[in-house]
C-alpha positions as a Markdown table, in Angstrom:
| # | Residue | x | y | z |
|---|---|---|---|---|
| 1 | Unk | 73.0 | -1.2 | -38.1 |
| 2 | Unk | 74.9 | 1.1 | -36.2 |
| 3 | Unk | 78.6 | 1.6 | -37.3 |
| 4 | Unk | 81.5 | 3.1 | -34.5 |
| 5 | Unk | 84.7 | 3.3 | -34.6 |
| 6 | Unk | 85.0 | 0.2 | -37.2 |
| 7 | Unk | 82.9 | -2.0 | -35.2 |
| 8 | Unk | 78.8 | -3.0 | -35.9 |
| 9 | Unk | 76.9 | -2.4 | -32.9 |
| 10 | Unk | 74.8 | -5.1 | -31.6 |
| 11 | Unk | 70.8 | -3.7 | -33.0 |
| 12 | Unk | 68.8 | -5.4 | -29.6 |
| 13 | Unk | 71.0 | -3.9 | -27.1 |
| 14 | Unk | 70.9 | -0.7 | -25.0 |
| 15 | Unk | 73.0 | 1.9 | -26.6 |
| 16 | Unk | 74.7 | 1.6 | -23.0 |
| 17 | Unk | 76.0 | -1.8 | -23.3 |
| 18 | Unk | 76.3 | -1.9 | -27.4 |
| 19 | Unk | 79.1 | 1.1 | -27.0 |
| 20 | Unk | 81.3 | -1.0 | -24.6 |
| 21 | Unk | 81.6 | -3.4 | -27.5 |
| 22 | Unk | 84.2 | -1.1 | -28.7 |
| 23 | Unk | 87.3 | -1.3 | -27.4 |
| 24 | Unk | 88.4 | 1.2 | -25.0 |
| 25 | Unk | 85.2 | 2.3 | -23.9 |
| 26 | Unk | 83.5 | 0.5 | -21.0 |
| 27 | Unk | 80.7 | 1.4 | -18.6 |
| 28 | Unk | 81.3 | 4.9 | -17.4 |
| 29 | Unk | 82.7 | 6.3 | -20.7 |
| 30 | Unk | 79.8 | 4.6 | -22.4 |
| 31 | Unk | 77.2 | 6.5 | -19.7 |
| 32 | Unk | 79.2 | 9.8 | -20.4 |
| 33 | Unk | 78.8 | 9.1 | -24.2 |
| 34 | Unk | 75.2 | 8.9 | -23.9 |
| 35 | Unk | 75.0 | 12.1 | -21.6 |
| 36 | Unk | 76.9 | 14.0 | -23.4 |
| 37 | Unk | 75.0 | 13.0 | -26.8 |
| 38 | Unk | 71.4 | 13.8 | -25.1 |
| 39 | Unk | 70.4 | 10.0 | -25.7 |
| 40 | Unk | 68.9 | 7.6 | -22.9 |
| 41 | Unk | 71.1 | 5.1 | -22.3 |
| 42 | Unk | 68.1 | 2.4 | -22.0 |
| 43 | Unk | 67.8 | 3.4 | -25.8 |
| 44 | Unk | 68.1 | 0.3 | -28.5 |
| 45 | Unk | 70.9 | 1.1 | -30.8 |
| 46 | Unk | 68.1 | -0.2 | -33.8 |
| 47 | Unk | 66.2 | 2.5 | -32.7 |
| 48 | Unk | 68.7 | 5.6 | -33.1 |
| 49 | Unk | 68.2 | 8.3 | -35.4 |
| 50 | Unk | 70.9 | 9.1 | -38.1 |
| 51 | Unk | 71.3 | 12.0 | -36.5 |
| 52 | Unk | 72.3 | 10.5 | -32.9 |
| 53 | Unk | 74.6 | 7.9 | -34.3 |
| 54 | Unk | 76.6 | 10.5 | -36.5 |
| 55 | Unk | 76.7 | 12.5 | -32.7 |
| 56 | Unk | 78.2 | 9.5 | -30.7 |
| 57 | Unk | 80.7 | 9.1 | -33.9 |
| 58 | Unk | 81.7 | 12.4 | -33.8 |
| 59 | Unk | 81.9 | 12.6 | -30.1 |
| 60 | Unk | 83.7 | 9.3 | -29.8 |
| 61 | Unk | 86.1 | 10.5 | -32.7 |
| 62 | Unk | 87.1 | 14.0 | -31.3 |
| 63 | Unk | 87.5 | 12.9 | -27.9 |
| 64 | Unk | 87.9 | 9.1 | -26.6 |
| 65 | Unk | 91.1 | 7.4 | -28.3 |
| 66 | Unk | 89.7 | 3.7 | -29.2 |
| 67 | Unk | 90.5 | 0.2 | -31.6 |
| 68 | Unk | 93.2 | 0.7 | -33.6 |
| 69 | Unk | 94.9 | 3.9 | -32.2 |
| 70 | Unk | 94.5 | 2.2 | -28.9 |
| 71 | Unk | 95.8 | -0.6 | -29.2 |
| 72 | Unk | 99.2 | 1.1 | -31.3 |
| 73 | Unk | 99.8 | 3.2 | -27.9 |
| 74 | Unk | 99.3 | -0.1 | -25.5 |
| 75 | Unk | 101.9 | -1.6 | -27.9 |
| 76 | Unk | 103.9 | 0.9 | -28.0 |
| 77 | Unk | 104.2 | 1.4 | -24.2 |
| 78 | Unk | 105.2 | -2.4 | -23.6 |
| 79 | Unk | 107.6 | -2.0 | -26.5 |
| 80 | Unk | 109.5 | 1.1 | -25.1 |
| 81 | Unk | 110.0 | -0.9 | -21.4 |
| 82 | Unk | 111.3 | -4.2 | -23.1 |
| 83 | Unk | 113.5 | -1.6 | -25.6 |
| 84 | Unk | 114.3 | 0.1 | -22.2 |
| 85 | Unk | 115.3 | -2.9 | -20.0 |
| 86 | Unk | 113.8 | -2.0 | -17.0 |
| 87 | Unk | 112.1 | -5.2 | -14.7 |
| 88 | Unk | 108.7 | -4.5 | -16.2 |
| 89 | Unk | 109.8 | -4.8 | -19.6 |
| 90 | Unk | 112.4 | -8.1 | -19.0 |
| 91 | Unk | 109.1 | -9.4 | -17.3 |
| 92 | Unk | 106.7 | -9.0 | -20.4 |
| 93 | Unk | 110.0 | -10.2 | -22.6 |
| 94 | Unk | 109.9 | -13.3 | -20.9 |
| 95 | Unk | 106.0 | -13.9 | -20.8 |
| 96 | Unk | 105.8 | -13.7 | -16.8 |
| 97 | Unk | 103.0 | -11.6 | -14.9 |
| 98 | Unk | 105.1 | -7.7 | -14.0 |
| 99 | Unk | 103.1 | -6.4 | -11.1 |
| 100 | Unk | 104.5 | -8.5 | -8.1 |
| 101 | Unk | 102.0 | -11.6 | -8.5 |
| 102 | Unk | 103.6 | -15.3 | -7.7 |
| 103 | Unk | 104.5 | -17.8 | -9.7 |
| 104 | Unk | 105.8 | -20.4 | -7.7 |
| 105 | Unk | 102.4 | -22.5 | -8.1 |
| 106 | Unk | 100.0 | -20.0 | -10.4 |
| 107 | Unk | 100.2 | -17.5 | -12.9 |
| 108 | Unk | 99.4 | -20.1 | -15.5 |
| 109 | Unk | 97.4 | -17.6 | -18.1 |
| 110 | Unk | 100.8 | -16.1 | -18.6 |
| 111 | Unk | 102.8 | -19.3 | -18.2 |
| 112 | Unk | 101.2 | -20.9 | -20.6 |
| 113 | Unk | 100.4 | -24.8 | -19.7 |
| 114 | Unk | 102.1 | -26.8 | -17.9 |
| 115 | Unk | 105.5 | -28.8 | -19.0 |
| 116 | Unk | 106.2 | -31.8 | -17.4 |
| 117 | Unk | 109.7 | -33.6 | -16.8 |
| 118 | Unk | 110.7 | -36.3 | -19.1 |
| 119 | Unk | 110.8 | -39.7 | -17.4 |
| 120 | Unk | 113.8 | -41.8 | -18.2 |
């Protein structure tokens, strides 16, 4: 089994696909990957050589910031705005969506469910 990045790539899968099962690589970046790397991307990942799985690794190590280091610098960014003050970061402070969406009758992902008023 294929191991990137910290994460065990699915073995019946194009190597296409199985790469965007790490996160901060999708479609594109996975199509570069496997340019890049000389594989097809209609490859299965159970049927790479040693060789080709120690040249994505590499690759996706020298170049493509992913998992762990990824997700420090997303945390990090929403951190500095709600350090900062600005409306972006009161917005994420306070759980409500910060890029202009309504929430007069939606937004109930960041919401959270409903609360209803106590009857007396």
């Amino acid at each position: 089994m294929a191991r990137i990045a910290g994460v065990d790539l699915p073995r019946k899968k194009h190597i296409k696909i199985a790469l965007t099962y790490i996160y901060g690589i999708g479609d594109s970046s996975a199509f570069d990957i496997c340019q890049k790397v000389n594989v097809k991307p209609e490859t299965k990942t159970e049927e790479l050589t040693e060789g080709e799985v120690k040249a994505i690794r590499d690759l996706i190590n020298d170049e493509y910031k992913v998992e762990g280091d990824l997700r420090r610098d997303l945390s990090a960014s929403i951190k500095r705005l709600m350090d900062l003050g600005c409306y972006r970061g009161l917005r994420h402070r306070r759980g409500l969506p910060c890029r202009g969406q309504r929430t007069h009758t939606n937004a109930r992902t960041r919401k959270g469910p409903r609360r209803g008023i106590v009857k007396k």
